[in-house]
N, C-alpha and C positions, 0 to 999 in steps of 0.2 A: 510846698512840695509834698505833704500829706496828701491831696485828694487825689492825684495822679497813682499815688503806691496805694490809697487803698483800693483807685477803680480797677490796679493792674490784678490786682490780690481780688476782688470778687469773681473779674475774669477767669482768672486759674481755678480760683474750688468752682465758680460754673461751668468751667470746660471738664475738670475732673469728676463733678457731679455727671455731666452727662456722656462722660465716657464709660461710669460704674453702672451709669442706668445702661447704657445697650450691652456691655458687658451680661448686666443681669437679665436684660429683654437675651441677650442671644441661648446663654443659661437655661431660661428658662422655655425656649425654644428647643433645646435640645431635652431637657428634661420632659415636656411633652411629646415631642417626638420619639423618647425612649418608653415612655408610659403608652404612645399608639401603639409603637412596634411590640410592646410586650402584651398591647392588649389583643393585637392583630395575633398573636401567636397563642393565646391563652383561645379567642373565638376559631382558631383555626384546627388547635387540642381540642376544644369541646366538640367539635363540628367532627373531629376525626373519629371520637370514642364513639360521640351518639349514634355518628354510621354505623360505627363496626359492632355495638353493641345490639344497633337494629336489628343487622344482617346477621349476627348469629342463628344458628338453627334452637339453641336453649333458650324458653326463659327467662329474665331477669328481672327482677325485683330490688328495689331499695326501699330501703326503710330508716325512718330516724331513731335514736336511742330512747321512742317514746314504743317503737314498733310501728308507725306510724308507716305508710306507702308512701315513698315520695318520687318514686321514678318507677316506669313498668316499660320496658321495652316493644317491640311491633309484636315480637313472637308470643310473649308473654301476654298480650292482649288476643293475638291471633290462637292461643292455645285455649285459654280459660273462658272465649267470647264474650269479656268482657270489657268494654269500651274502659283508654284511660282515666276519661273525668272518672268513671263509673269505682275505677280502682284505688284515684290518688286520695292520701285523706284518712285513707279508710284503714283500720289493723291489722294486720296478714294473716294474726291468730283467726281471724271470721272470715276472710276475703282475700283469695277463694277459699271455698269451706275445703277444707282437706278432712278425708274419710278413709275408714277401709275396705276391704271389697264388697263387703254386704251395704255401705253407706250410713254406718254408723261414724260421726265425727269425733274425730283422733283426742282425746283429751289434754288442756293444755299443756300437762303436765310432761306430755308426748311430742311436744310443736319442737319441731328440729329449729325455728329461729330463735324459740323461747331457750332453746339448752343451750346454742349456742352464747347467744348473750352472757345467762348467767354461768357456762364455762369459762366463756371468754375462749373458745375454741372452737375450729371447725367441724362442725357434725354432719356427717354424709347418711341419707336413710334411701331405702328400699319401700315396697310393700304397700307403699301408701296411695290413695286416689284424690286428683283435686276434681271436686263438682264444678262444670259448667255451667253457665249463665243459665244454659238450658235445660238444666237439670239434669245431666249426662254426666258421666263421667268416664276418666281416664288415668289410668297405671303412672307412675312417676317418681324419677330416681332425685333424688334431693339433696341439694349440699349449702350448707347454710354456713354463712362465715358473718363473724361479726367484725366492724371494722373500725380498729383502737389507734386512738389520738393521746400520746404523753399519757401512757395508762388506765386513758379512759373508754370506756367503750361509746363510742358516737354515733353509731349506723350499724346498720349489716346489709347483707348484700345475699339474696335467698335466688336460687340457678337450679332452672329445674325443666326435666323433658320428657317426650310424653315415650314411655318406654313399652305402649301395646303392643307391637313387634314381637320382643324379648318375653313380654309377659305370656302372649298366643304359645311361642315357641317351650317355652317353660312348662305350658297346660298340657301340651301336646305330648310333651315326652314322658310327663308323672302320668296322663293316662294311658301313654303307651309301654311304662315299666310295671305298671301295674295290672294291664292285659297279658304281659309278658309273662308276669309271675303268677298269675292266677293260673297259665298255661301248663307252667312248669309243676304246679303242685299236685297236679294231680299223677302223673308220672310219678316225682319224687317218690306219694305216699305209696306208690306200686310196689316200687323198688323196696322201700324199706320194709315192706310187710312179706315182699317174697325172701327179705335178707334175714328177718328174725326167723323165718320158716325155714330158713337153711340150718341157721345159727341152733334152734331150738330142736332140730333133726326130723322134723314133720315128714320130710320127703327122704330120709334114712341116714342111717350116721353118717357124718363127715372126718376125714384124717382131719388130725391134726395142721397140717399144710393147707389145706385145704380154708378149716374154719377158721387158720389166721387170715388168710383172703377176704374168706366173708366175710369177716371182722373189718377188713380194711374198707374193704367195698360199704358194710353196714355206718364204717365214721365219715367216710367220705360225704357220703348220702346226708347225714344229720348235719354237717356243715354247709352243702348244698340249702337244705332245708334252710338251714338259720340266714340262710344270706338271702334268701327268696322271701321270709316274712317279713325278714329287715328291709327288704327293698317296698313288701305291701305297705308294711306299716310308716314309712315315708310317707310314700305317692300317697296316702290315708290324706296323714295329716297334711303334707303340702296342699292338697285339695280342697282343704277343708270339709271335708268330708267324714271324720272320726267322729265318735259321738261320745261327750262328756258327760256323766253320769254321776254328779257328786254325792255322799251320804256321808253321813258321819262316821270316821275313822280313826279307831285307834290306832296309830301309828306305832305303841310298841306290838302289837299282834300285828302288822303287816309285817314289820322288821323281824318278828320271830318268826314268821312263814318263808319269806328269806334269807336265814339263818338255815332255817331246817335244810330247804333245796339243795342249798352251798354248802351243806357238813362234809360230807365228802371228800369235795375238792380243797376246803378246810385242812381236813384230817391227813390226805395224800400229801399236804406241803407242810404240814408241823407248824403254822400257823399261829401268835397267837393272837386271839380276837380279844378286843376289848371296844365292852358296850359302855355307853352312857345316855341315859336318856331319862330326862327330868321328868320326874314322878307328878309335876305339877302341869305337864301336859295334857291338855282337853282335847276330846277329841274333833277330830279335824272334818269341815265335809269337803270333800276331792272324792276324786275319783279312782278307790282305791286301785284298778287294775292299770290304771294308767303311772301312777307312781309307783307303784311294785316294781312296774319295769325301770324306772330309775335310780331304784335302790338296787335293785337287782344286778344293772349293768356294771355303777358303780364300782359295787362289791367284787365284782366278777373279775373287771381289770385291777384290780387291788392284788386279789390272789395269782392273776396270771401275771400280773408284772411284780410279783417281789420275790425275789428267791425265796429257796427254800426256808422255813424256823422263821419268817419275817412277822413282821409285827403289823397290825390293820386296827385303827379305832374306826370305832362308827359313833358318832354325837348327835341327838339329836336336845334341842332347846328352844325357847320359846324367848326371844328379841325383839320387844314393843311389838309392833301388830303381825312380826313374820317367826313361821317358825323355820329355823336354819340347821340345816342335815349338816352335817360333817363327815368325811370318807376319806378317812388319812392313812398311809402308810410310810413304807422304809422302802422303797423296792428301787430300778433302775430310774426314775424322773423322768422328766422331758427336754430335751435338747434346748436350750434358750433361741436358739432360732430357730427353733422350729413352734416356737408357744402359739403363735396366732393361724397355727393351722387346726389348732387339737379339734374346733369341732367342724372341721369341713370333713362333705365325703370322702369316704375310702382310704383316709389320712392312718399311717399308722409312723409314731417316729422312729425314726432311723437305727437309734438305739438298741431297737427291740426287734424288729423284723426279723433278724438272723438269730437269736434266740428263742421268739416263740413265733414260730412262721402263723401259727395257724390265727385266722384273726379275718375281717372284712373291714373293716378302717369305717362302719357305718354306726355304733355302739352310740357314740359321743355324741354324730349331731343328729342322732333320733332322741336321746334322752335330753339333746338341748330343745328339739322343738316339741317335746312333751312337756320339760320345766314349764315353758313360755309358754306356752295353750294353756297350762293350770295356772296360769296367772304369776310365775314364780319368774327368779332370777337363777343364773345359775354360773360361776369363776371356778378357778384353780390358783393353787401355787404349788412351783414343783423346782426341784432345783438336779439336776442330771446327776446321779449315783446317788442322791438321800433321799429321795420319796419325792409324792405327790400329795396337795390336800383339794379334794375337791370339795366344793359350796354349794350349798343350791338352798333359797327360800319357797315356802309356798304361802300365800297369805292367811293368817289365823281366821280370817271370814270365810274364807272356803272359796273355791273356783266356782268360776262362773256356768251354768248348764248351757250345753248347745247341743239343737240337733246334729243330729245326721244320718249315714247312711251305714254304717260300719262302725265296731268298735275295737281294739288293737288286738292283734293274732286269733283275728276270731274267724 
């Protein structure tokens, strides 16, 4: 009775064997099916991005976390004329050369991929040109993002377009605020020379009534005046066009030549001024008239924005290879939402308009694209009703000399 039970008994595990095998053929049927379907969906996502990132009108660039090119879009071939094999491979830092207008190449230290990375944050630039294949070049706005995996940085991702349009548009209008104001100046100086001829009685006394008129008509005119050079000495520099003239400067005789200027309006607000300036200062080569005017402006809004008895330090010292100004005071501050306007045109904050109306909101970002033209940096800190510190470096090697055609209020 044994062979009977055990031939019934191999039956059964061979019937159960080959009911776990189709079991697992069916399993593993659906498991493949579920691995096409996902992979039908992953080539259908790739197939969708690679469109949509063709068909953009920008640029795009990938790169590995070595900086390395590993993807270049149609556009971004079609802008730079250079073919993909031409681009993949290759490091974004050299390829395409990115330059500035004259076609001098950006230093790395400058590469919006390179800061991004080692920010680990997204860095947007202006101002810059990428060289063509064919040795051409074009304007281009830049936004460079690095792209981080569980805190690591993996890739970035560089988006960039060709902005000649904006840039034409831009040229146009700095030479046409500058024909503008060349227009106006000479009138202005009319005015003012027949208001001091009134004021000084050249053409016969004036009442009293009267020479406060002139008087108003003669400040009118000098604000006039000061918003007309401010406007030249922009359109200068955004042209590139101002000419940088460095020499060796002692920096505390430019600060006591504006000191001298400023006694006055000093004296008029009770004022107290406190200097510091380290005696172990060398002199500097820059272009002394060109940072005059950034000490100058400085100081100016120091005095006009702090109340009256208010307190202004001025520091200057010497911080491994930069020297760094200081221009602190006590006075009204700047609105916390309003900080990322301070150095755009015509900007004046909110705080302060209805106190001291008089003012052109242009001060700030002439003396920021003078810092920057001498080679410097230039921040603030400012906190609404306890004062302002403004910063600015210039490098202890001296600025760099460039022609040009013009040099500021001249």
């Amino acid at each position: 009775m044994d062979a009977p039970i055990n031939e019934d008994k191999k039956l059964k595990d061979l019937s159960e064997a080959l009911e776990n095998c189709a079991l697992e053929i069916a399993e593993s049927k659906k498991r493949e099916e579920d691995l096409n379907q996902v992979n039908r969906g992953l080539v259908e996502a790739k197939a969708k991005y690679e469109a949509m990132l063709s068909n953009i009108g920008d640029g795009v660039i990938g790169v590995n976390d070595r900086g390395e090119i590993v993807y270049a879009n149609s556009q971004a071939t079609l802008l730079t004329g250079y073919p993909q094999d031409e681009l993949l491979g290759k490091m974004l830092i050299h390829s395409p050369r990115l330059t500035d207008e004259k076609g001098n190449e950006i230093p790395h230290s400058e590469n919006p991929i390179r800061n991004a990375f080692l920010g680990n944050s997204r860095i947007s630039s202006r101002g810059y040109f990428y060289e063509k294949a064919d040795g051409s070049k074009f304007p281009v706005a830049i936004t460079a993002t690095p792209v981080v995996l569980w805190g690591q940085v993996i890739g970035g991702v560089n988006v960039f377009r060709d902005i000649t349009r904006e840039w034409e548009v831009d040229r146009m209008k700095t030479e046409f605020i500058s024909l503008a104001s060349h227009q106006l100046r000479t009138p202005l100086s009319a005015m003012k020379w027949f208001s001091e001829m009134l004021i000084d009685g050249d053409v016969g006394n004036l009442t009293d009534e009267q020479k406060e008129m002139v008087g108003n008509i003669y400040e009118s005119n000098e604000r006039m005046i000061a918003l007309v050079n401010s406007l030249l000495n922009i359109s200068r520099i955004e042209s590139g066009r101002i000419i940088i003239e460095p020499t060796p400067t002692a920096l505390t005789e430019l600060l006591g030549g504006v000191m001298s200027d400023l006694k006055q309006k000093i004296e008029s607000k009770g004022h107290e001024i406190i200097l510091d300036v380290s005696p172990l200062l060398p002199k500097v080569n820059i272009d002394a008239k060109l940072v005059r005017h950034v000490y100058l402006n400085l100081i100016s809004n120091s005095i006009k924005y702090t109340p009256e008895r208010g307190r202004i330090e001025i520091k200057i010292e010497l911080k491994g290879n930069q020297v760094v100004s200081l221009v602190s005071d006590n006075g009204y501050g700047i609105p916390e939402r309003q900080k990322d306007k301070v150095f755009s045109k015509f900007f004046r904050a909110e705080n302060v308009v209805k106190i001291e109306t008089d003012g052109t909101g242009l001060g700030l970002y002439l003396t920021r694209l003078i810092v920057l033209a001498c080679g410097g940096k230039i921040w603030f800190e400012s906190k609404e009703g306890e004062g302002t510190r403004f910063f600015f470096t210039l490098p202890i090697s001296g600025s760099i000399k460039r022609e040009g055609e013009v040099s500021i209020d001249s």
